[in-house]
C-alpha positions as CSV (number, residue, x, y, z in Angstrom):
1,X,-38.5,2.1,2.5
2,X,-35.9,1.5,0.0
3,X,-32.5,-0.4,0.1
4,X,-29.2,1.1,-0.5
5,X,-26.0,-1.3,-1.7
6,X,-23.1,0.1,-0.5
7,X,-19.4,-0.5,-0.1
8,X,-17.9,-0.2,3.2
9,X,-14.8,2.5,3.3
10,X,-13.8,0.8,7.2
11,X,-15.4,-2.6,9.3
12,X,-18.5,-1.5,11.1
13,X,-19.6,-3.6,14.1
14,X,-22.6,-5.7,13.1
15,X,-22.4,-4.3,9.3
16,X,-19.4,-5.5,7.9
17,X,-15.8,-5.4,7.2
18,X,-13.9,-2.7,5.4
19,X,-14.3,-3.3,1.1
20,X,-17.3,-5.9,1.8
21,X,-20.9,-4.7,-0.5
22,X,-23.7,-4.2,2.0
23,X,-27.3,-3.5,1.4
24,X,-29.0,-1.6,4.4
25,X,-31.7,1.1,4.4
26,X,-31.5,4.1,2.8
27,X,-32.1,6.8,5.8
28,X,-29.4,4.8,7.5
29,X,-27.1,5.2,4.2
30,X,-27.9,8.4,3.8
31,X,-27.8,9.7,7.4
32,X,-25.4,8.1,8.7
33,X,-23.1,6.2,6.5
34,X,-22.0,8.3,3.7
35,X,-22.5,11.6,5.5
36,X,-19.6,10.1,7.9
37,X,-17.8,8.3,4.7
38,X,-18.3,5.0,6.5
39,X,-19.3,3.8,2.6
40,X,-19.8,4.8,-0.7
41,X,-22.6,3.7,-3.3
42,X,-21.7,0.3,-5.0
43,X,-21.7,1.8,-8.6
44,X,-21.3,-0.6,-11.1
45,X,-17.6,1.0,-11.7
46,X,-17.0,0.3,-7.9
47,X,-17.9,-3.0,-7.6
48,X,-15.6,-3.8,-11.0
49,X,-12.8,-2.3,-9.1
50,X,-13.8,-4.7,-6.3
51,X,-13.8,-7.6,-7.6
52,X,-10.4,-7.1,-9.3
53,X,-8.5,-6.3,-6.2
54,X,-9.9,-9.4,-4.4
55,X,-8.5,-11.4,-8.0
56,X,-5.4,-10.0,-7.3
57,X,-5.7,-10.9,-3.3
58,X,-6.5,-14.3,-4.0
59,X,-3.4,-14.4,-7.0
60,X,-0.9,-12.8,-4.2
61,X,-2.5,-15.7,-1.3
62,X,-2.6,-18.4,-3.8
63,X,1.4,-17.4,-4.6
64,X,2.0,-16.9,-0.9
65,X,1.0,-20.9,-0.2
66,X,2.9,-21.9,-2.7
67,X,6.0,-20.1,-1.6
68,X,5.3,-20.9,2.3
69,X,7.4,-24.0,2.7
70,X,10.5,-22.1,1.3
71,X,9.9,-19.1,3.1
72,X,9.5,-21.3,6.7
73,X,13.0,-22.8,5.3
74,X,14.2,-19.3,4.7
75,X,13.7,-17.8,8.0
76,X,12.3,-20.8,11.0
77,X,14.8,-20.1,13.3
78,X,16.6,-17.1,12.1
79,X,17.5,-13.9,14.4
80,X,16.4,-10.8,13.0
81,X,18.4,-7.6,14.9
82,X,17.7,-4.1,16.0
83,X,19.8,-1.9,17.2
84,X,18.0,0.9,18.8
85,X,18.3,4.1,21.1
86,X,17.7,3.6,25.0
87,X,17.5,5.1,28.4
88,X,20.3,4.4,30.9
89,X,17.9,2.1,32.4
90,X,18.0,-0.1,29.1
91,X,14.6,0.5,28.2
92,X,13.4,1.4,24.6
93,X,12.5,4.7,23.7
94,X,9.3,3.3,22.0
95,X,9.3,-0.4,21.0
96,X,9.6,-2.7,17.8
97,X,7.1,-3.1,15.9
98,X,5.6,-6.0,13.5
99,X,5.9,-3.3,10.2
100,X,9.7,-3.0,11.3
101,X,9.9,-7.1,11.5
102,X,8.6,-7.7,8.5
103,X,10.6,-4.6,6.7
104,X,13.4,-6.0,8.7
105,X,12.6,-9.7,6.9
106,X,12.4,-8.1,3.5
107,X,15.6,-6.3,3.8
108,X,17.4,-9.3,4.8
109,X,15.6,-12.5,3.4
110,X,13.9,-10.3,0.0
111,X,10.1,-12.1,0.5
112,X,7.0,-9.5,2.0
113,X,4.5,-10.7,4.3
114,X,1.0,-8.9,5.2
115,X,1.3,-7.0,8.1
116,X,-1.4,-9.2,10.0
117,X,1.1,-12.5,9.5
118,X,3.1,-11.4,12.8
119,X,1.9,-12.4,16.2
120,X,3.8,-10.3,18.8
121,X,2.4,-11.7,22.1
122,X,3.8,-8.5,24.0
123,X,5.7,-5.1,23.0
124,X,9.1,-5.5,22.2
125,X,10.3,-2.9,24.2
126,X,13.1,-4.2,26.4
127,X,16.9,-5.4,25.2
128,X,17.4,-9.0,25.0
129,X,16.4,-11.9,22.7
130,X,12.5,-12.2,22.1
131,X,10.8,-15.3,20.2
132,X,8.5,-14.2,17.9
133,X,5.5,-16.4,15.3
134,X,5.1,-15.4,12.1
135,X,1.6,-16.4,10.7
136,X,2.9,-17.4,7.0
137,X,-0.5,-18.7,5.8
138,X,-3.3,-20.4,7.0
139,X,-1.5,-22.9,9.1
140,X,1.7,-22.3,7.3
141,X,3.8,-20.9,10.3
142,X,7.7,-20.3,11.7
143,X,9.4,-18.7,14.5
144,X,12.2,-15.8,14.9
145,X,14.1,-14.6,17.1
146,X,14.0,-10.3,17.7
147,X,17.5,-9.1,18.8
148,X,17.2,-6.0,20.5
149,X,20.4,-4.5,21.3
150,X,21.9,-0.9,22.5
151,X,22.8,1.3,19.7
């Protein structure tokens, strides 16, 4: 049997996480992994392109910790507010999501976070004032408050 090094196109339970090089059997490459483009081979080309994207990950983190302290100054605190469509019942015709946070926090305070940096510990999908953590970095964190009022 011969071994295959692949990339992973999404995380696979007990393989690996999406971008990560994996080595695993070829019949379970071929039959399963590629043929349901869960990977791709780890050309040299590929793994190039790899490695630069996690140089520019670790730049844009590195730059990110650096920046925390000022951005926790920036926005610890702050009120971020929404003003949505509801029912007569003053419930949310959806809810608020952490992309619309942080696109909110751009907008407003001109810095980006990752997506993954906002802990929502339940929907936002009610009017009223919600307190929400922003993960920052590593340990790096601050708190906001989500105004959700009636359009």
């Amino acid at each position: 049997m011969s071994i295959v090094t692949l990339i992973l196109s999404e995380s696979i339970k007990g393989l690996g996480q999406k971008g990560e090089v994996v080595k695993v059997k070829r019949g379970y490459a071929e039959n399963f992994l590629i043929r349901e483009k869960k990977a791709s081979i780890a050309t040299k080309l590929e793994l190039i392109k790899i490695k630069n994207v996690k140089i520019e990950e670790e730049k844009s983190k590195e730059e990110l910790r650096k920046n925390a302290d000022s951005i926790i100054k920036k926005v610890d605190g702050k009120t971020v507010k929404f003003e949505v469509a509801t029912s007569s019942k003053g419930k949310l015709y959806g809810s608020v999501t952490e992309n619309e946070i942080i696109a909110k926090l751009k907008e407003e305070y001109s810095f980006e976070l990752p997506s993954h940096s906002m802990i929502l510990t339940k929907s936002l999908k009610e009017i009223g004032d919600h307190e929400v953590e922003i993960n920052i970095i590593d340990d790096k964190k601050a708190k906001i408050i989500v105004s959700i009022v009636k359009k």
